[in-house]
C-alpha positions as CSV (number, residue, x, y, z in Angstrom):
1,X,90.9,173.1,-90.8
2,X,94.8,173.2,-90.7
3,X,96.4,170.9,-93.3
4,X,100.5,170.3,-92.7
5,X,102.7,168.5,-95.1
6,X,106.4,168.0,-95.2
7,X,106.4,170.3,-98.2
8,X,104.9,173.2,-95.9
9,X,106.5,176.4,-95.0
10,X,104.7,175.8,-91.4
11,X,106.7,173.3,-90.3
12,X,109.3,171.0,-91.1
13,X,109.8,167.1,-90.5
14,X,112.1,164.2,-89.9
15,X,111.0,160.7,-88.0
16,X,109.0,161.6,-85.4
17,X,110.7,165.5,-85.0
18,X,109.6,169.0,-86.8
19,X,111.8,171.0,-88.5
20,X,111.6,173.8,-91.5
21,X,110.7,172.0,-94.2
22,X,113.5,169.6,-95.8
23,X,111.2,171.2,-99.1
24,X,112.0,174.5,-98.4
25,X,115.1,176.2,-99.7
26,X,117.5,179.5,-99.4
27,X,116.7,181.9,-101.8
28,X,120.0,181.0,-103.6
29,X,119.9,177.2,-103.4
30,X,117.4,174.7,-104.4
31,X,115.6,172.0,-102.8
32,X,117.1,168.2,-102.4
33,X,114.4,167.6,-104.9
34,X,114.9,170.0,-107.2
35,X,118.3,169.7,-107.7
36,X,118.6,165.7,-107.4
37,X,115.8,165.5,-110.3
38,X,117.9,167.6,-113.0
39,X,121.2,165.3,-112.2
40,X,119.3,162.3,-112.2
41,X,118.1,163.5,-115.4
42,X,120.8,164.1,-117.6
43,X,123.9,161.8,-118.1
44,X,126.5,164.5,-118.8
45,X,126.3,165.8,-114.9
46,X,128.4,163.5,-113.1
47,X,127.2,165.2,-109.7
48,X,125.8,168.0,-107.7
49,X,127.0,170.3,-104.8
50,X,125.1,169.7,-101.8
51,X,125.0,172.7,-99.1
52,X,125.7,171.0,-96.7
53,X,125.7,167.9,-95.0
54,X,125.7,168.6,-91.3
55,X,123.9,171.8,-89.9
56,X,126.5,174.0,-88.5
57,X,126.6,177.2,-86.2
58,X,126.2,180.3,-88.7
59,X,123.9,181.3,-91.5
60,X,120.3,180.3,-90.1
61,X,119.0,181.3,-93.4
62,X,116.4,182.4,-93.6
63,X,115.8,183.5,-90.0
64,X,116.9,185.7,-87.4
65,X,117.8,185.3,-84.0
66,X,117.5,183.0,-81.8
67,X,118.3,181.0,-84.3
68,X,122.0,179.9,-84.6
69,X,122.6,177.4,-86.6
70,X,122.1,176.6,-89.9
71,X,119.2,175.1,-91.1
72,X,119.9,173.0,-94.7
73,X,122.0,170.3,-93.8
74,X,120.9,166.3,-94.4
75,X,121.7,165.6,-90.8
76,X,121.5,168.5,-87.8
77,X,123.6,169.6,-85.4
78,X,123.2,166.7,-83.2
79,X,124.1,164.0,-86.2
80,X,120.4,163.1,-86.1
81,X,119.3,162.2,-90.0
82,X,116.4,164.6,-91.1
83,X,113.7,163.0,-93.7
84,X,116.2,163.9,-97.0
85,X,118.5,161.6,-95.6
86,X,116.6,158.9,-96.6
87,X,115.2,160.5,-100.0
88,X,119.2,160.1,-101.2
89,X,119.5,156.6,-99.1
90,X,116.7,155.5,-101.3
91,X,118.4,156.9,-104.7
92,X,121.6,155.8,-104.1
93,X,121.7,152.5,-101.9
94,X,121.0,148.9,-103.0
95,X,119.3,147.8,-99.7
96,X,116.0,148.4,-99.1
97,X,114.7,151.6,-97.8
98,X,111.2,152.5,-96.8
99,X,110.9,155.8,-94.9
100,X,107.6,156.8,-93.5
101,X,106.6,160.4,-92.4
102,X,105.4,162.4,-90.2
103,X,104.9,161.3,-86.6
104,X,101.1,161.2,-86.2
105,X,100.3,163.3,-83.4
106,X,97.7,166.1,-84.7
107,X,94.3,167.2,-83.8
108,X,91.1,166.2,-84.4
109,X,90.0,168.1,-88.3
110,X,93.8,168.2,-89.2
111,X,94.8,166.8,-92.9
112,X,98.2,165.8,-93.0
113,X,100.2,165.0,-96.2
114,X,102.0,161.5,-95.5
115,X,105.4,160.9,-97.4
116,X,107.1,157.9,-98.0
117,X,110.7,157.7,-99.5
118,X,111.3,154.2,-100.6
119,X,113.5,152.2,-103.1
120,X,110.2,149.0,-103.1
121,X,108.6,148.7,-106.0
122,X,105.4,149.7,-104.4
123,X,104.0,150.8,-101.0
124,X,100.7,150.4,-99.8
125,X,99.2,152.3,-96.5
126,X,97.2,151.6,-93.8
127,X,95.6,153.8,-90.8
128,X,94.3,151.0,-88.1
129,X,94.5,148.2,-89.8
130,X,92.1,150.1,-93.1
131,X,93.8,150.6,-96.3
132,X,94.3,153.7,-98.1
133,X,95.7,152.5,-100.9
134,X,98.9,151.1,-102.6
135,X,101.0,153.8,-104.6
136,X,104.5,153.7,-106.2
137,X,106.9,155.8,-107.6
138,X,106.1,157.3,-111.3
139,X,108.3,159.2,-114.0
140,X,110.2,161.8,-112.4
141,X,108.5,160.8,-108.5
142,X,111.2,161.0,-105.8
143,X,108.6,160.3,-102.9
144,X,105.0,158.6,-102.6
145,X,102.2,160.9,-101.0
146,X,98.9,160.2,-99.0
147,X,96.7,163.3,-98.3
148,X,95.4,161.8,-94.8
149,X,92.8,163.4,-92.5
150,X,93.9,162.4,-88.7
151,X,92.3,159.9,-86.3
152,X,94.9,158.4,-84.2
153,X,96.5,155.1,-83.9
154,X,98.9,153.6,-86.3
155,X,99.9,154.8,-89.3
156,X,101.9,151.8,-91.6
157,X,103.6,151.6,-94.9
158,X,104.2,148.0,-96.5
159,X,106.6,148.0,-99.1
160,X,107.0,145.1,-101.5
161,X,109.3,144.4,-104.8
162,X,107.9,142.1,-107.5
163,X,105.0,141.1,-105.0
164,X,106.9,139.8,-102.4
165,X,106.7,142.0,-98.7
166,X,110.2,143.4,-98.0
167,X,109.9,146.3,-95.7
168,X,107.1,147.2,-92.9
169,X,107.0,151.0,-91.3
170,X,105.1,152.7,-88.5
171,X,104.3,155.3,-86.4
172,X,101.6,155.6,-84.1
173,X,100.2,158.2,-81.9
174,X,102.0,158.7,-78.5
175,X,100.9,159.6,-75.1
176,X,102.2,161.6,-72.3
177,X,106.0,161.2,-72.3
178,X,106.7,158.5,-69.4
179,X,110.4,157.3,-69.4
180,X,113.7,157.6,-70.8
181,X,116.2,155.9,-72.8
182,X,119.8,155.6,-73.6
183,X,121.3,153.7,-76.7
184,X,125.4,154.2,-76.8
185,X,126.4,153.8,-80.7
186,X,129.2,152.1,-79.1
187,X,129.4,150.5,-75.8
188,X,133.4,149.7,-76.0
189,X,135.7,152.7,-76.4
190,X,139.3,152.7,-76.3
191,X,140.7,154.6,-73.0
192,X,142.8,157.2,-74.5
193,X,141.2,160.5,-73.6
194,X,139.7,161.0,-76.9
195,X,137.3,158.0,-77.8
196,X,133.7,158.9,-77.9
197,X,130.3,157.4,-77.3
198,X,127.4,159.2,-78.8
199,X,124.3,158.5,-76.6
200,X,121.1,159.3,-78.1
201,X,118.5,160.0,-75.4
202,X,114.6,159.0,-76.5
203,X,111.8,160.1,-74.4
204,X,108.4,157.3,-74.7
205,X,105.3,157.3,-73.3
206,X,104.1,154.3,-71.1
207,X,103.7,152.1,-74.2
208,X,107.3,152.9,-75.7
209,X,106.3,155.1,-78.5
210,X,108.6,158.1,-79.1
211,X,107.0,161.5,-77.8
212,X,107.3,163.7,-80.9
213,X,106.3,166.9,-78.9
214,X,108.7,166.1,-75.7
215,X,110.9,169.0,-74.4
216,X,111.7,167.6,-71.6
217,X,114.5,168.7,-69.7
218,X,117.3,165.9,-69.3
219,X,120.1,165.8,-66.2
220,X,123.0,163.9,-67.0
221,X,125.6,162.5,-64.3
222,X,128.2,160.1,-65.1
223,X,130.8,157.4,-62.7
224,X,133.5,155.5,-63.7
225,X,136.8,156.9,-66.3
226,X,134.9,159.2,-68.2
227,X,133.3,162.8,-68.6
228,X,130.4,164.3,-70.6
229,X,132.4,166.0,-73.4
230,X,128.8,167.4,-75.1
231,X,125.2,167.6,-75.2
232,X,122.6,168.8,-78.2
233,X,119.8,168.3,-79.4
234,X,119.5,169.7,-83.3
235,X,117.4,172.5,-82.7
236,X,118.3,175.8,-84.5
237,X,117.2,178.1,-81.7
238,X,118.7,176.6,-78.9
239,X,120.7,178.6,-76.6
240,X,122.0,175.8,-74.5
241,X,125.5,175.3,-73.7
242,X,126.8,172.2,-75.8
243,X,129.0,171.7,-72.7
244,X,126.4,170.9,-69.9
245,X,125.5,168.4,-67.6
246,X,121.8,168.7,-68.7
247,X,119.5,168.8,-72.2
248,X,115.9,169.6,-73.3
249,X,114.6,167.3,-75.3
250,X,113.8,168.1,-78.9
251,X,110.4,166.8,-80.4
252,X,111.4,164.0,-78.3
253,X,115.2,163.4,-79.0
254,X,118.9,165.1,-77.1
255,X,122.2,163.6,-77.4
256,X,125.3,163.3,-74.7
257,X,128.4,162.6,-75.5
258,X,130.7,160.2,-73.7
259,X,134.3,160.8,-73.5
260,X,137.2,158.4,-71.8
261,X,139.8,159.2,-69.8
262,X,143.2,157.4,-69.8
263,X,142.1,154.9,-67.2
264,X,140.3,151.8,-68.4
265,X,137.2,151.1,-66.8
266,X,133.5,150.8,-66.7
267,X,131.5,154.5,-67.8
268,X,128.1,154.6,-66.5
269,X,125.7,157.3,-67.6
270,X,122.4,157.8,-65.8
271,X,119.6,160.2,-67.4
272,X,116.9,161.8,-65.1
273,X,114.0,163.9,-65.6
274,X,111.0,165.4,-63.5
275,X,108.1,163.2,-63.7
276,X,110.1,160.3,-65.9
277,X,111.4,156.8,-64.9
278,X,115.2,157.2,-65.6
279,X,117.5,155.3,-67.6
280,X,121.2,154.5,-67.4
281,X,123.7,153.0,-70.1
282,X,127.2,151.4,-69.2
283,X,129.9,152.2,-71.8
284,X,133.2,149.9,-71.4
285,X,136.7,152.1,-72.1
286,X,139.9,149.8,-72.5
């Protein structure tokens, strides 16, 4: 039997994506944890040095090639959050926050370890619809932890404060990746030959669940005043070019980037993929 659990050195996770673990740590650095724990801690440190923020190309500590990138940042390359983003959104933020992990596509015998970051006062957890219990954070507890053999279907978290339901998570168990789609951050850009869009590029299966495994392979084409200035997708070992017209998917997830030209006008990206229903999203320059 194979247990995994965001702590383990096997693999690493944020919503519905694998990654080294956000638990792991350079031999000469600390964990978000670890460190976040001792400031929280004691009054007299007004702060703590965080390596870094965004992944960056460089250092891949503590791997070798094909890896590129580094791998300790809160967001990756692509300015996707991993899971620690939401550890310090729920330390640090007023509003609400109830982060439930992993994705919950395993096999048959697997035990997963299921974390929950959350600011409610307590969380309780369900796997189709049957409880596993309520749980909430204790002492020095940054996260809440299930120790969960699989059976698929729906995994969800209910948080409450003082009783009262504020906050429902899930993830559920995806099929075979069936279609695309685009969301634009911003659909209005100004048309100075700079502006951005940043389109994140989901691949679901035929019930609109996001594939955590997909690698498919994207092709991008775009019409109207504007270019594809970039592609990613976060991984560490890819050896794409970030200046392509197409992407694989990672654990579901790439990114294109929309730039304008000096022309106002309508910006029409289309996404296409062997075997998937395509998608297209219309960003407006002016």
């Amino acid at each position: 039997m194979e247990q995994y659990f965001p702590g383990s050195p096997l693999e690493f996770r944020r919503p519905s994506r694998l990654y080294p673990s956000d638990n792991c740590s350079a031999p000469w650095g600390s964990t978000h944890e670890e460190t976040w724990k001792i400031v929280k801690e004691f009054e007299f440190l007004s702060g703590m040095f965080i390596w870094t923020g965004f992944d960056y190309l460089g250092e891949p500590t503590p791997y070798g090639w094909p890896s590129r990138s580094s791998y300790f940042g809160i967001v990756d390359l692509a300015g996707f959050p991993k899971d620690a983003y939401y550890m310090y959104q729920s330390e640090w933020t007023d509003k609400p926050v109830l982060h439930l992990f992993p994705h919950w596509n395993w096999k048959k015998g697997d035990t997963v370890d299921v974390w929950v970051y959350t600011n409610c006062g307590e969380v309780e957890l369900f796997l189709n619809g049957v409880t596993l219990g309520m749980k909430k954070k204790m002492g020095k507890d940054l996260h809440l932890v299930w120790r969960q053999p699989f059976a698929p279907g729906t995994l969800k978290a209910v948080g409450r404060t003082a009783g009262r339901e504020t906050l429902v998570r899930e993830v559920k168990t995806a099929g075979a990746p069936a279609r695309i789609v685009l969301e634009a951050d911003r659909n209005v850009i100004a048309a100075d030959g700079r502006d951005l869009s940043f389109v994140t590029v989901k691949i679901l299966d035929d019930q609109g669940i996001i594939v955590p495994h997909a690698d498919n392979l994207v092709h991008f084409s775009v019409s109207g005043e504007g270019r594809i200035a970039g592609v990613d997708n976060g991984l560490q070992t890819s050896l794409e070019s970030f200046q392509a017209e197409q992407r694989k998917a990672f654990n579901g997830f790439c990114l294109a980037v929309m730039q304008s030209t000096l022309k106002a006008g309508r910006i029409t990206l289309v996404a296409t993929s062997e075997g998937l229903k395509q998608s297209s999203v219309i960003v407006e320059s002016k």
